[in-house]
Biopython code that builds the backbone (N, CA, C, O; Angstrom):
import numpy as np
from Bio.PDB.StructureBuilder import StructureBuilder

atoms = [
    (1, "UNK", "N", (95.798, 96.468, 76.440)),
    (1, "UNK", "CA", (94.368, 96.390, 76.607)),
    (1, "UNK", "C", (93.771, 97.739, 76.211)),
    (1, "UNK", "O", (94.395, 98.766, 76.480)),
    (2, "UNK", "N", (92.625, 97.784, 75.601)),
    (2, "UNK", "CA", (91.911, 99.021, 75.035)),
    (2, "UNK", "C", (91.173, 99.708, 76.384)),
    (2, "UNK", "O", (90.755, 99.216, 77.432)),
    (3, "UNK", "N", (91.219, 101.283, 75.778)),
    (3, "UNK", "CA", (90.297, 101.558, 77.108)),
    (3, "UNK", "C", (89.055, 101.350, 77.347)),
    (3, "UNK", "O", (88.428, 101.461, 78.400)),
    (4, "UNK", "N", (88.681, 100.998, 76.167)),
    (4, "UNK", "CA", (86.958, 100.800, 76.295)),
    (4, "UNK", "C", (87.167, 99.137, 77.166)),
    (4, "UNK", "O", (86.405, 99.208, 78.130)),
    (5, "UNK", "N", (87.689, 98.115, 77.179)),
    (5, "UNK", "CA", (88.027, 96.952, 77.883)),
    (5, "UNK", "C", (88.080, 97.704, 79.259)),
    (5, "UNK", "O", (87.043, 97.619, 79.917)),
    (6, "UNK", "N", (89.012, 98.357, 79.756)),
    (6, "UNK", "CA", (89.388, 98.813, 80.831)),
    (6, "UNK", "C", (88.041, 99.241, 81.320)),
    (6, "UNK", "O", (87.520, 98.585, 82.222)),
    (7, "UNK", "N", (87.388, 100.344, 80.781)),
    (7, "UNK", "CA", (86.056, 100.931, 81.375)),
    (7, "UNK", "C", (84.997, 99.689, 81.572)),
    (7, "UNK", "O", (84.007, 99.933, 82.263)),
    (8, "UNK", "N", (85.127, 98.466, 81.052)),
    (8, "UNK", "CA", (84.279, 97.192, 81.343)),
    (8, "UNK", "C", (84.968, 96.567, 82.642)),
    (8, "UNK", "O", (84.027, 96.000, 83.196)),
    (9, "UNK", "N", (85.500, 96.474, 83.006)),
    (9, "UNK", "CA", (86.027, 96.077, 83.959)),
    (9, "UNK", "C", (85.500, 96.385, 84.990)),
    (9, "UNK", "O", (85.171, 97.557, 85.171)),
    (10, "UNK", "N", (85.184, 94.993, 86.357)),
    (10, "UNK", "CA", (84.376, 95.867, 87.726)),
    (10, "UNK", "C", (85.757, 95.899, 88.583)),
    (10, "UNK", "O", (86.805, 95.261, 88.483)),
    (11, "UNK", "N", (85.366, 96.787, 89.354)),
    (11, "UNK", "CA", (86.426, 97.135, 90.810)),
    (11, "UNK", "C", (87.741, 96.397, 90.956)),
    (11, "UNK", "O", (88.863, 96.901, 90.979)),
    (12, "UNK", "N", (87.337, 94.817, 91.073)),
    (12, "UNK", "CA", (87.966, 94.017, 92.019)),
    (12, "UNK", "C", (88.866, 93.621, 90.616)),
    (12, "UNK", "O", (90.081, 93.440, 90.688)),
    (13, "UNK", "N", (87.872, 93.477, 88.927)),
    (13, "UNK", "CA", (89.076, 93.097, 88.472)),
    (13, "UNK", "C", (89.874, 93.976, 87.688)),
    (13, "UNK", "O", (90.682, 93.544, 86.866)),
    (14, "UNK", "N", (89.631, 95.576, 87.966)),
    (14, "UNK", "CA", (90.453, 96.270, 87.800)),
    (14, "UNK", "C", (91.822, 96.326, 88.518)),
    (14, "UNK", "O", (92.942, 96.476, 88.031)),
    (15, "UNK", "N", (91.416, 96.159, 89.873)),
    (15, "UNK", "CA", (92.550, 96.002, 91.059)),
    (15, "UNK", "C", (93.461, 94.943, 90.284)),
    (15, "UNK", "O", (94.619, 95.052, 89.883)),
    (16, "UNK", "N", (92.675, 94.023, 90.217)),
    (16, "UNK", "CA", (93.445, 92.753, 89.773)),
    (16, "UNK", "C", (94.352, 92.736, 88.637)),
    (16, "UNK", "O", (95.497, 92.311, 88.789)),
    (17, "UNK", "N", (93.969, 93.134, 87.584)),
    (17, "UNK", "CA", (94.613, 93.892, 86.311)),
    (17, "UNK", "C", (95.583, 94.633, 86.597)),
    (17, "UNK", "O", (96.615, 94.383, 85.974)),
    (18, "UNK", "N", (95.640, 95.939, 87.745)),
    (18, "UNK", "CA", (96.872, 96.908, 87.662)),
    (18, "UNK", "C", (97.982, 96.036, 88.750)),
    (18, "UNK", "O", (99.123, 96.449, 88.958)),
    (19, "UNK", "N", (97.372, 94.661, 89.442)),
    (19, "UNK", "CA", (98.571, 94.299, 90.033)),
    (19, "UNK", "C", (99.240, 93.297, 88.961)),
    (19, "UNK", "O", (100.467, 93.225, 88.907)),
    (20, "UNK", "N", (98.567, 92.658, 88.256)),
    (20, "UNK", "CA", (98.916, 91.876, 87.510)),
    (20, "UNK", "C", (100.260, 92.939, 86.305)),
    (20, "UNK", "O", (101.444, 92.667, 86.109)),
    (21, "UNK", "N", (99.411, 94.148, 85.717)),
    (21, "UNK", "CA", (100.210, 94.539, 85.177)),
    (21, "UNK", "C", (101.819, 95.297, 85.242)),
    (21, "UNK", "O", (102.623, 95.615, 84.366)),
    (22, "UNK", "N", (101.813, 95.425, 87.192)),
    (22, "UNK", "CA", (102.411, 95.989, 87.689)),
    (22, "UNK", "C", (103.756, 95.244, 88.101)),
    (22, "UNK", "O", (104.851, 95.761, 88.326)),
    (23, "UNK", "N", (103.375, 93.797, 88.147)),
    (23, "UNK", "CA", (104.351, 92.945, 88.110)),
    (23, "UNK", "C", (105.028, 92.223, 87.143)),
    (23, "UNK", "O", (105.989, 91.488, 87.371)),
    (24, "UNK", "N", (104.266, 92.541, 85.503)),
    (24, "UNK", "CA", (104.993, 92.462, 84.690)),
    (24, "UNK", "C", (105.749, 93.257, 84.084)),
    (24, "UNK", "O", (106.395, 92.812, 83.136)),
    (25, "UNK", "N", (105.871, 94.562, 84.437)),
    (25, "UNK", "CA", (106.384, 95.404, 84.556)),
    (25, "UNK", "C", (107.603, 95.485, 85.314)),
    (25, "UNK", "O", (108.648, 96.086, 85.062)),
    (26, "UNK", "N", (107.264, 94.751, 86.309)),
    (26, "UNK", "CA", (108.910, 94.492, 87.656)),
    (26, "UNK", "C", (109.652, 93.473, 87.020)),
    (26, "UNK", "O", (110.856, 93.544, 87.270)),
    (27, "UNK", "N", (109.309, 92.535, 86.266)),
    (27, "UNK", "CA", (109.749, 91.502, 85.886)),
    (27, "UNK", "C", (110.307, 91.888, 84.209)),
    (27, "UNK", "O", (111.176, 91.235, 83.630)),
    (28, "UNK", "N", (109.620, 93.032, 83.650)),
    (28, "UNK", "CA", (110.836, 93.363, 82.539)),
    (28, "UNK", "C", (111.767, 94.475, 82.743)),
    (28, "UNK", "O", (112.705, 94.733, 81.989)),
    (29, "UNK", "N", (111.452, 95.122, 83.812)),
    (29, "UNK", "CA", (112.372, 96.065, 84.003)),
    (29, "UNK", "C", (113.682, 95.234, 84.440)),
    (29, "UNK", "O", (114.836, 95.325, 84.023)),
    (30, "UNK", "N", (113.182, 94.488, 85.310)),
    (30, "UNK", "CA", (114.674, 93.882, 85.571)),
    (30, "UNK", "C", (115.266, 92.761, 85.116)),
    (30, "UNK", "O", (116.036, 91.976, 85.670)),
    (31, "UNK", "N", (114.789, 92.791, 83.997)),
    (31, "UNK", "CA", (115.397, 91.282, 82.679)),
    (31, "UNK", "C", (116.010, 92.347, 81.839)),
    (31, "UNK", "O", (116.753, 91.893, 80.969)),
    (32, "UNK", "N", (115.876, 93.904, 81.872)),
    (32, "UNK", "CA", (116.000, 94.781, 80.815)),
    (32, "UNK", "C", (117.560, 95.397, 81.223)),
    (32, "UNK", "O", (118.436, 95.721, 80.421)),
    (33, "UNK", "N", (117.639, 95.467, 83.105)),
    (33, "UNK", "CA", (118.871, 95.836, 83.736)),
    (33, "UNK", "C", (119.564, 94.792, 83.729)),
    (33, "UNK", "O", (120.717, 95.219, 83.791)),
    (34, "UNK", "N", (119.612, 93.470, 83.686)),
    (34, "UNK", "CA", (120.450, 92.519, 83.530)),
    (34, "UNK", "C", (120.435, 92.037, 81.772)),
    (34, "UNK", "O", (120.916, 90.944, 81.470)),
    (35, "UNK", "N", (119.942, 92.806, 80.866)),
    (35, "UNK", "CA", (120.507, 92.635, 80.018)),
    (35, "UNK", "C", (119.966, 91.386, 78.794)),
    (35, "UNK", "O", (120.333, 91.181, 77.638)),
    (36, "UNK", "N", (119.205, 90.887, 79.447)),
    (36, "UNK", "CA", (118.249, 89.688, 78.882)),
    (36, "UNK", "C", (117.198, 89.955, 78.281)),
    (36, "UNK", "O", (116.445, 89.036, 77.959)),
    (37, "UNK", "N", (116.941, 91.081, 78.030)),
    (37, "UNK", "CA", (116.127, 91.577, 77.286)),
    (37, "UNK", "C", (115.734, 92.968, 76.877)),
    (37, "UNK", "O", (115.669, 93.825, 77.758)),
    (38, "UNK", "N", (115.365, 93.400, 75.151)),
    (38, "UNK", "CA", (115.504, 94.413, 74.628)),
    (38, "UNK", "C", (113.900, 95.372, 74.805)),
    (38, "UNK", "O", (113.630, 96.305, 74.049)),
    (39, "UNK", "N", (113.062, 94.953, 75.835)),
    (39, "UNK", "CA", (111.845, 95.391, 75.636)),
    (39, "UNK", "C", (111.383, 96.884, 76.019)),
    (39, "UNK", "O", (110.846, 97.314, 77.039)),
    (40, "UNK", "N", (111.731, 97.431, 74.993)),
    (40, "UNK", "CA", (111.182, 99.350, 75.158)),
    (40, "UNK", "C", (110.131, 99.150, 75.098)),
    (40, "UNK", "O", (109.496, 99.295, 76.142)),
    (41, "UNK", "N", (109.339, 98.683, 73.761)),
    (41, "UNK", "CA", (107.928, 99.047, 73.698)),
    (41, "UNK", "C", (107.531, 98.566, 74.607)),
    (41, "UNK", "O", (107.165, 99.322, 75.507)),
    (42, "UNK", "N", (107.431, 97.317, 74.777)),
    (42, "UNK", "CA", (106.528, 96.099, 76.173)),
    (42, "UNK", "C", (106.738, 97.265, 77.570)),
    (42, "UNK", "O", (105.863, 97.496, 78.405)),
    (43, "UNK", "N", (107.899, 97.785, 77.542)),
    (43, "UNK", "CA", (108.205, 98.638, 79.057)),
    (43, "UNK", "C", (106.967, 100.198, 78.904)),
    (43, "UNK", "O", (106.401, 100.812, 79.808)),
    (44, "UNK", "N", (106.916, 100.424, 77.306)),
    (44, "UNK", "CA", (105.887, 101.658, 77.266)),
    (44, "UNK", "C", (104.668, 101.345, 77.363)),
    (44, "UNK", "O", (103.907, 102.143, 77.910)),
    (45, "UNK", "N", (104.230, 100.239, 76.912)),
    (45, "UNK", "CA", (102.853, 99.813, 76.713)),
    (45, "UNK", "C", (102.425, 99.197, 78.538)),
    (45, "UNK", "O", (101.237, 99.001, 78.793)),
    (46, "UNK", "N", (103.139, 99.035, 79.273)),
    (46, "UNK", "CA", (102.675, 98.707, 80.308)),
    (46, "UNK", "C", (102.409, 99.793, 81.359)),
    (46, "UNK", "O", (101.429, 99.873, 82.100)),
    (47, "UNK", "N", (103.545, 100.673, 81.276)),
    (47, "UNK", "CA", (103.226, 101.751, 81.758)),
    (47, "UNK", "C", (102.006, 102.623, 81.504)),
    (47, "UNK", "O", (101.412, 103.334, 82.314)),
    (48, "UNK", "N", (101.677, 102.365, 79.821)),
    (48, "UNK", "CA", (100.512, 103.155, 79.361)),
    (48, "UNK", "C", (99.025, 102.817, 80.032)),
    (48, "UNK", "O", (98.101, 103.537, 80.409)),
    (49, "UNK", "N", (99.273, 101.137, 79.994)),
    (49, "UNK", "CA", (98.278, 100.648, 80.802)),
    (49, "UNK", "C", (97.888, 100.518, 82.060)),
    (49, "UNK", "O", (96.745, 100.201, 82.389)),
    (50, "UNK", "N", (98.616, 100.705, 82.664)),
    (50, "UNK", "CA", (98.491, 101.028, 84.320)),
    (50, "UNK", "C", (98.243, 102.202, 84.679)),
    (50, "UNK", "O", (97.497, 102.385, 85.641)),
    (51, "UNK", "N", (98.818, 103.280, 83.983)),
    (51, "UNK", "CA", (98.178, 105.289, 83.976)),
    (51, "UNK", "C", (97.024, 104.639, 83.458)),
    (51, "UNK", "O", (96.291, 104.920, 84.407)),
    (52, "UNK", "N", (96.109, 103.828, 82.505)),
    (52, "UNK", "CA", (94.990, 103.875, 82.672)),
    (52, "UNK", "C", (93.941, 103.138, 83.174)),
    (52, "UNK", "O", (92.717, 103.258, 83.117)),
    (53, "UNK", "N", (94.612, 102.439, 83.621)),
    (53, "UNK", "CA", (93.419, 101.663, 84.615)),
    (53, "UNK", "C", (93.588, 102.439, 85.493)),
    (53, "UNK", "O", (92.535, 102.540, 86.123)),
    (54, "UNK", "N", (94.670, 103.314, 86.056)),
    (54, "UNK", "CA", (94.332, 103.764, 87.727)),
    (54, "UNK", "C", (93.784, 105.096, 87.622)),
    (54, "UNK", "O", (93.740, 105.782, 88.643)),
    (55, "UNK", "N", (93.196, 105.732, 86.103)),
    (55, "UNK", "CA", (92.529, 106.563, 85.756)),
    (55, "UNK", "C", (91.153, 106.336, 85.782)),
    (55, "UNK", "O", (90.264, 107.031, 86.273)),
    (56, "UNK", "N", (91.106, 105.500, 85.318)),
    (56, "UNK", "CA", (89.446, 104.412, 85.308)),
    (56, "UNK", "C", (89.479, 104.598, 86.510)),
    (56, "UNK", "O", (88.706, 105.500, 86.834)),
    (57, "UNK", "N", (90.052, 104.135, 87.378)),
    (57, "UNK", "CA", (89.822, 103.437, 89.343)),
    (57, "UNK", "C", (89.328, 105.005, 89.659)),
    (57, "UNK", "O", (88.204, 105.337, 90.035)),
    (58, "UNK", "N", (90.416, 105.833, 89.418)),
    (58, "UNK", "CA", (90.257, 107.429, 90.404)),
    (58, "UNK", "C", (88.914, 108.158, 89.884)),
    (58, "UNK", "O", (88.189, 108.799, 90.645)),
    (59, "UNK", "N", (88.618, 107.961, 88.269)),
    (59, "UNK", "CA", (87.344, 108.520, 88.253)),
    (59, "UNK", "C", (86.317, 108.027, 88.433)),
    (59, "UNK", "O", (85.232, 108.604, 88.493)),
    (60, "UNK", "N", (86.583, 106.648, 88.564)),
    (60, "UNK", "CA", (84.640, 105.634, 89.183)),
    (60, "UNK", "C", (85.010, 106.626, 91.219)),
    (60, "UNK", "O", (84.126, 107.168, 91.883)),
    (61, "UNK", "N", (86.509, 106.514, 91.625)),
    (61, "UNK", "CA", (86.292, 107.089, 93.011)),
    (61, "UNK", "C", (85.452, 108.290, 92.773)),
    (61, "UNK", "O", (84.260, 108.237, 93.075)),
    (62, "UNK", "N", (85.989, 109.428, 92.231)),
    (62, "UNK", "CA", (85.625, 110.360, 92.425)),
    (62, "UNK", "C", (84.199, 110.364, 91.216)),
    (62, "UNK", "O", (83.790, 111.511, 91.396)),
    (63, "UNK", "N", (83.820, 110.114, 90.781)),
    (63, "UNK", "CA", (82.403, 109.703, 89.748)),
    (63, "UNK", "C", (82.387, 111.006, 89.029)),
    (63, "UNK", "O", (81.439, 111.784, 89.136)),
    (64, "UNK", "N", (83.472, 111.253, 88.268)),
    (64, "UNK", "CA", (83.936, 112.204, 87.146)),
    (64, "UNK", "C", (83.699, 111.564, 85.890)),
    (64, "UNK", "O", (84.208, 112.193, 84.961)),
    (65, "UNK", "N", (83.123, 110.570, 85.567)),
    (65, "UNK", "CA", (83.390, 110.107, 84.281)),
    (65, "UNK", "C", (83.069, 110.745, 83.269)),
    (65, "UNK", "O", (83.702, 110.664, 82.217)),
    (66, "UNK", "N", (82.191, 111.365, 83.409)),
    (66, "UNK", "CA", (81.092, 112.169, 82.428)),
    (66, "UNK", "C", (81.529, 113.826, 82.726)),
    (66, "UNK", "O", (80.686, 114.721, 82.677)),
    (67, "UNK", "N", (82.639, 114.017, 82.967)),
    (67, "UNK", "CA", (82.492, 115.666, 83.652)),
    (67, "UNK", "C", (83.055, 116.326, 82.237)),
    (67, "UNK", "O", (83.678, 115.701, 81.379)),
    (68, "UNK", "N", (82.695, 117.737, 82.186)),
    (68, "UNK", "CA", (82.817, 118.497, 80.696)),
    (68, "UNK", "C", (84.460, 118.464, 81.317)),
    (68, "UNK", "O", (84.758, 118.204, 82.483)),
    (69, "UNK", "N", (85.327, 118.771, 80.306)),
    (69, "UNK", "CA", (86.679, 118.505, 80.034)),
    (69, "UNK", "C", (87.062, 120.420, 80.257)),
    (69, "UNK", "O", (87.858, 120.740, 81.139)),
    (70, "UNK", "N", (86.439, 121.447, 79.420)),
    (70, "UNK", "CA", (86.218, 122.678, 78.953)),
    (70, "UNK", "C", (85.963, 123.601, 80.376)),
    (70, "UNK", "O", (85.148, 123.529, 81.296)),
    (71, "UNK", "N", (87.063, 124.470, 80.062)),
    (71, "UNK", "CA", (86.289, 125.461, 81.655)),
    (71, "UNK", "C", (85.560, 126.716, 81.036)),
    (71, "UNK", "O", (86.100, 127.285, 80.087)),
    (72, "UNK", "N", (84.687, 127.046, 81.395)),
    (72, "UNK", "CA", (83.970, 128.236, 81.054)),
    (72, "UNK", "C", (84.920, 129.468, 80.974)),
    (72, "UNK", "O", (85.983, 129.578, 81.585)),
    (73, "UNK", "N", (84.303, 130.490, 80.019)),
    (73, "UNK", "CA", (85.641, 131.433, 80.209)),
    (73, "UNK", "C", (85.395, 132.545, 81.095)),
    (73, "UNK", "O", (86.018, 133.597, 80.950)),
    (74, "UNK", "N", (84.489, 132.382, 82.049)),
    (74, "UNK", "CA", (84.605, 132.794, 83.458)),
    (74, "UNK", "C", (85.592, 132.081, 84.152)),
    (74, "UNK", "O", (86.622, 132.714, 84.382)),
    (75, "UNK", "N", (85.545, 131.128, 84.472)),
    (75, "UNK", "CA", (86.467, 130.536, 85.172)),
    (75, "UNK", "C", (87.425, 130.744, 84.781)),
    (75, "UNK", "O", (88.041, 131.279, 85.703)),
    (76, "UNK", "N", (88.216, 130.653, 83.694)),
    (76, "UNK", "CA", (89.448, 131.246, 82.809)),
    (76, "UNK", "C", (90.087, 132.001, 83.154)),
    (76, "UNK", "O", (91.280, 131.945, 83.450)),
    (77, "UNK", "N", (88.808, 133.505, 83.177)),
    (77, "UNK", "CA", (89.181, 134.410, 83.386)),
    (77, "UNK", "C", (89.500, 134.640, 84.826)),
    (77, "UNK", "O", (90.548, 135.262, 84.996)),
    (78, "UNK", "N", (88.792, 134.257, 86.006)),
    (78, "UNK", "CA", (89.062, 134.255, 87.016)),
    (78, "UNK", "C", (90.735, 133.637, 87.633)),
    (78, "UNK", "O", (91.384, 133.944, 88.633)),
    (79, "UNK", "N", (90.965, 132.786, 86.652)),
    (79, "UNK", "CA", (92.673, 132.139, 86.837)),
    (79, "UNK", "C", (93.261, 133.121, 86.407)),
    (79, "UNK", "O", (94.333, 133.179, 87.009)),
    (80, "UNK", "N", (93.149, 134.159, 85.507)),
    (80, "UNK", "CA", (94.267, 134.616, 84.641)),
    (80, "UNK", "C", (94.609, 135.837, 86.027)),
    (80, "UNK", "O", (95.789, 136.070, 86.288)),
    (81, "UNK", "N", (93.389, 136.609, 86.907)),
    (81, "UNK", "CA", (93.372, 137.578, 87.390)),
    (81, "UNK", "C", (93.735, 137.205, 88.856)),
    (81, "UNK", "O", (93.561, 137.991, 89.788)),
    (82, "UNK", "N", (94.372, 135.661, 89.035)),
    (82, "UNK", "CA", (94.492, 135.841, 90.241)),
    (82, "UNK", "C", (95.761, 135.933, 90.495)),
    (82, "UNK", "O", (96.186, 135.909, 91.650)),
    (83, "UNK", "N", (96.360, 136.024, 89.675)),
    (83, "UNK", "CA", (98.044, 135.887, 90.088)),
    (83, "UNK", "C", (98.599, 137.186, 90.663)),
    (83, "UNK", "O", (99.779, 137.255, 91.006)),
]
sb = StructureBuilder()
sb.init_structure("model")
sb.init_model(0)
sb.init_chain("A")
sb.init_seg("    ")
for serial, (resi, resn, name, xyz) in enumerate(atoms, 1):
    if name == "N":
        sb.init_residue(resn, " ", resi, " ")
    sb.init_atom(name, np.array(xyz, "f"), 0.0, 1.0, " ", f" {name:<3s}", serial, name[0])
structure = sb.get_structure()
């Protein structure tokens, strides 16, 4: 699923999505330990998708969506001098 899909998503069917994806995930991991199946990518791509829906979830919690990425180089500088 794309992230722009993911960021459309409300609350309940985000929840719904990372359980859904979370159990297909249980269900190839362990077709993958018994041997019934060769799925790397399907095992990466699910993982990829669940780090981002529960990225979506934590920043609607914390209402970061929009926050600058960039720290000022005051702040920078203030990390470098505290050690």
């Amino acid at each position: 699923m794309e992230l722009n899909k993911i960021r459309n998503l409300s609350d309940a069917e985000l929840a719904a999505q990372e359980k859904t994806a979370a159990e297909q995930l249980f269900r190839l991991r362990f077709q993958v330990s018994l041997g019934q199946n060769d799925g790397v990518k399907k095992l990466r791509a699910l993982r990829k998708e669940i780090a981002q829906i529960k990225t979506v979830a934590r920043e609607r919690e914390l209402s970061i969506r929009g926050a600058q990425k960039d720290a000022t180089p005051v702040e920078a500088g203030a990390k470098k001098g505290a050690r």
